[in-house]
N, C-alpha and C positions, 0 to 999 in steps of 0.2 A: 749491854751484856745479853740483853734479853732475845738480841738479832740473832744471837748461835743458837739458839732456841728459847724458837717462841711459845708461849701458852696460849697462846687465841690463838684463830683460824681465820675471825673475818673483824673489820674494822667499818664496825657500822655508826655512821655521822661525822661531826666535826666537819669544818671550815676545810672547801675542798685545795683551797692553798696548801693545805698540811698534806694531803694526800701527796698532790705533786710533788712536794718535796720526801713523802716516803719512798715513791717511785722511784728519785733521781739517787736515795743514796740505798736503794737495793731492798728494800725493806719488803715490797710486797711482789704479787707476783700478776701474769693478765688473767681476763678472764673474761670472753666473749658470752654475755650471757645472751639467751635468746629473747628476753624479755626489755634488753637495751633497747632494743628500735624504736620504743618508743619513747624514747629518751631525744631530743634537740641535739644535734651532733656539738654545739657549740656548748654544751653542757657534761661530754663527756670525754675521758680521753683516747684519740686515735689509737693507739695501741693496748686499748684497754685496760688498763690499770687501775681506773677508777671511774664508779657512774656517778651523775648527779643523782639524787632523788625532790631535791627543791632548791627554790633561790629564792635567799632575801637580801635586802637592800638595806644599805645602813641609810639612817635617819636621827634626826633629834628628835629628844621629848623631852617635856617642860611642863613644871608642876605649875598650872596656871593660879592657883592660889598666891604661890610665892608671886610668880610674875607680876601680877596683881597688887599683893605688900610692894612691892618692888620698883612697880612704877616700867616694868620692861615689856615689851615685846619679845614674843615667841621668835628666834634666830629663821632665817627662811636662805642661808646661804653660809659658806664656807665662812667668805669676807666677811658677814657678823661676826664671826665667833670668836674674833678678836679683838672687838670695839672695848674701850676703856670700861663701857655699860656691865659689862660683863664678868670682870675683875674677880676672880673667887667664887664664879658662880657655875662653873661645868665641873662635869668629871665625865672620865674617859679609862679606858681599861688601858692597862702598860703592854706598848706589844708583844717585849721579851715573854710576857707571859698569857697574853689572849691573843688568840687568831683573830676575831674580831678587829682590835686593838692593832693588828697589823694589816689589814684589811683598809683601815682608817688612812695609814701609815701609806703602806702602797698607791690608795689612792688620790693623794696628796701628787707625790711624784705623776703620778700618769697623767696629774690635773696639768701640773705648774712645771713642769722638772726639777731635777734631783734638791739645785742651789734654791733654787726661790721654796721647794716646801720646804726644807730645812729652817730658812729665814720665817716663813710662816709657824713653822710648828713651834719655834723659839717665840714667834709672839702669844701663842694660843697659850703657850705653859703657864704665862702670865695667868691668864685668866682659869686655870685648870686650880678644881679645888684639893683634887686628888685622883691620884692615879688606883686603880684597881686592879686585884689579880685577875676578878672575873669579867666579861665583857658583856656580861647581863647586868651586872651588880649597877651601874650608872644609872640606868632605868626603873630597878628596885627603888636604888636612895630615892632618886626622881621622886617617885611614887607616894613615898613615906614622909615626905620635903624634908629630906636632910640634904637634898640639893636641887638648885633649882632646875640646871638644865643638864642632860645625859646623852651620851650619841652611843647609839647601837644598832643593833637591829630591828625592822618594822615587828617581824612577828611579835616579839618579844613585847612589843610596848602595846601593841594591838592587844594582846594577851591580858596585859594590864588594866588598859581601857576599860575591856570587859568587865575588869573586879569591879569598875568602878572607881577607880584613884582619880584624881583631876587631875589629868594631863592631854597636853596636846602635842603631836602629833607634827610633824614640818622636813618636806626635804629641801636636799640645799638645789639653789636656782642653776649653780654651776654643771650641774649631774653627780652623782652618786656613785660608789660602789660598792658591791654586794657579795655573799659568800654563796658557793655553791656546795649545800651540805653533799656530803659523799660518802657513797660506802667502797674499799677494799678489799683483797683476799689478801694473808698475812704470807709472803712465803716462808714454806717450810713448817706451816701450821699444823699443828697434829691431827685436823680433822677436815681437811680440803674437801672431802664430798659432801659433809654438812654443809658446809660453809657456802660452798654452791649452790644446794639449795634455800639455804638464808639470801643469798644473792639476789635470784629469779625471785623470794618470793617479794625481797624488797622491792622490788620494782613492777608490781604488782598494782591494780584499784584499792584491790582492799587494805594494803600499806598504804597507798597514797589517802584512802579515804581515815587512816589513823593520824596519817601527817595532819591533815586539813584539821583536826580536829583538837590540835593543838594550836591551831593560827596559822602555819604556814601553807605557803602556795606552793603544792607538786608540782609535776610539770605533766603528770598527768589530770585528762577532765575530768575533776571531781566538783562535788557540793565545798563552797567552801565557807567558812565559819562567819557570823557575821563582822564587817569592815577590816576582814583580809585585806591585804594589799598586793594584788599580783605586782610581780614586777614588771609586767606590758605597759603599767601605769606610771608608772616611776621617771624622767630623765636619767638615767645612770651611762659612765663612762664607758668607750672601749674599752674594757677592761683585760689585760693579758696576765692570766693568771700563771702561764708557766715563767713568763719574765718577773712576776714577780717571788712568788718559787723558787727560783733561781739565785736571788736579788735577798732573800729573807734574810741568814746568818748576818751580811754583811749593811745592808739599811737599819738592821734592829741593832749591831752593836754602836751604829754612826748615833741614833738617836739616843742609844745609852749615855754613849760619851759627851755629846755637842747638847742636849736637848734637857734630860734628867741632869746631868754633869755640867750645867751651866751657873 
């Protein structure tokens, strides 16, 4: 409803999947900022629609305490994450409702193809304690050990580290994929020359140096927090975000039916 008129102007964040798929069904409008250049072409889109402002890379994290009671190893690859070892001991956010969570989903497919992660993601369910709305929330339980292992995003767990929770940290051996947060302009938003300037300033040092300062890695050079994890460090997959953009409605209602509905 809200497409005939909107109340925002600009669409600052979230999982740049979602952008893509705001673009494809008309939702925002381009918007050449002069401050994009400094942006990795491969992190924004050609027709401007949407700029990256950071990338993070999905990982597991694991309350090494439990691990510990547990008798387990910390997972260092997809293939763990379905070893009988594991039975009731992850959580994972539900796509239908985290980008994150479809992020996971997509990259499954881009690993194995469509059949074989499907058959994978039916063995991981097994071992999934529960699914979440949020696609942080895996890394909180983690943290708090009301579960042992959680898959999300580095920053987020790096974030945690820092409080001090006991947890460790592991990407998978196969490669990884990651979310490219983004900002948009809304079309038809009632305040398009703010919103502009929101744009430019987001792509800015001094945005980038507030990014950083929550854990994540801009993509501009900044100071960054400590044991950040840039994603230059990572193995992560070619990843095609507008295929999977594309791909979303229809992969997320397969996993509802075949995956949840099994």
């Amino acid at each position: 409803a809200e497409k005939e008129n909107p109340q925002i102007s600009m669409w600052y964040g979230g999982v740049g999947l979602d952008h893509i798929v705001a673009k494809e069904k008309g939702l925002t409008t381009p918007y050449e900022s002069p401050n994009a250049v400094n942006i990795p072409d491969k992190f924004k889109d050609k027709d401007y629609y949407w700029t990256g402002i950071y990338a993070g890379p999905l990982c597991f994290v694991s309350n090494t305490n439990l691990l510990n009671e547990l008798g387990l190893e910390a997972p260092t690859s997809w293939a763990d994450l379905i070893k009988p070892e594991y039975k009731e001991q992850i959580q994972v956010a539900n796509p239908g409702t985290s980008g994150t969570a479809y992020n996971v989903l997509a990259t499954m497919v881009q690993i194995m193809g469509e059949d074989e992660a499907f058959e994978y993601l039916k063995a991981l369910d097994k071992n999934i304690f529960q699914y979440t709305r949020s696609g942080s929330k895996p890394g909180k339980n983690a943290a708090i050990g009301e579960i042992t292992i959680g898959i999300g995003y580095a920053h987020d767990q790096v974030k945690l580290v820092s409080q001090g929770y006991p947890l460790q940290i592991t990407f998978p051996s196969e490669g990884t994929g990651y979310e490219v947060a983004s900002i948009s302009l809304i079309k038809d938003g009632p305040q398009p020359e703010l919103a502009k300037k929101l744009y430019d300033w987001a792509l800015t040092e001094r945005a980038a140096e507030i990014y950083a300062s929550v854990f994540v890695c801009p993509f501009l050079d900044v100071e960054l927090k400590e044991g950040a994890i840039p994603i230059s460090k990572v193995k992560t997959i070619v990843q095609d975000d507008v295929w999977a953009g594309a791909n979303k409605d229809r992969l997320v209602a397969k996993w509802t039916s075949e995956v949840m509905g099994q």
